[in-house]
C-alpha positions, 0 to 999 in steps of 0.5 A: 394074423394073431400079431396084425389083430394085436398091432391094430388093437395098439393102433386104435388104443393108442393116446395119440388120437384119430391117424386120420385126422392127421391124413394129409387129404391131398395125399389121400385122394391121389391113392383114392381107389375110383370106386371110392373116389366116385362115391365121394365126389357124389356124395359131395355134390348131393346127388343121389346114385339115380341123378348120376344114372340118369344123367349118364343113360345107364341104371342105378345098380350101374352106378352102385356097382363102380362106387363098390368096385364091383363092375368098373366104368368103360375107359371112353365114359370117364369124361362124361361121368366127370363132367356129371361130377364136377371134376376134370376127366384127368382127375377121373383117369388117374384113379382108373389107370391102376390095374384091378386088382391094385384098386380092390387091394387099396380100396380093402386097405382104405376100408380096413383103416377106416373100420378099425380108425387107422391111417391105411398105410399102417396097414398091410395086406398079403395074399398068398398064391 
């Protein structure tokens, strides 16, 4: 633990600038966990996490949960939540088809990176059993 908090430290103090900014975005959204991913694209359209309940008949809590990765939308409602988003319902299907636990571990990944200001590949996860 002491060496990851020492090499993250070095990260961010590093003079070569923000690792994200030279995060290829098109690589990003690909392992964009779907949480993540319907937050984003919600945000991005300007609606708020009622517009989206509403629009799909399900309550607002609904909606919050699938973008913190609390609760994860039924397989069979994917295509209506893209259509509600904007996008193809294979775009949808492919952040879903990882398995839970792949998608909470690349979602804390990607959160990680994000509060500490380093690409999410640089960082590791391990979890003991």
């Amino acid at each position: 633990g002491a060496l990851a908090a020492t090499q993250l430290r070095a990260a961010i103090a590093s003079p070569r600038g923000n690792p994200l900014e030279h995060a290829s975005p098109v690589r990003a959204a690909h392992q964009e966990p779907l949480g993540i991913k319907l937050g984003r694209l919600r945000r991005e359209r300007g609606l708020t996490l009622a517009q989206v309940a509403d629009a799909l008949g399900v309550s607002k809590p609904t909606v919050w949960a699938w973008e913190k990765s609390k609760a994860r939308p039924v397989r069979d409602r994917l295509p209506q939540i893209a259509e509600v988003l904007g996008v193809s319902g294979d775009e949808l299907g492919q952040a879903a088809s990882g398995t839970n636990g792949g998608a909470l571990i690349e979602e804390c990944r990607v959160r990680i990176a994000a509060a500490h200001r380093v690409h999410p590949a640089n960082i590791r996860i391990m979890i003991e059993i």
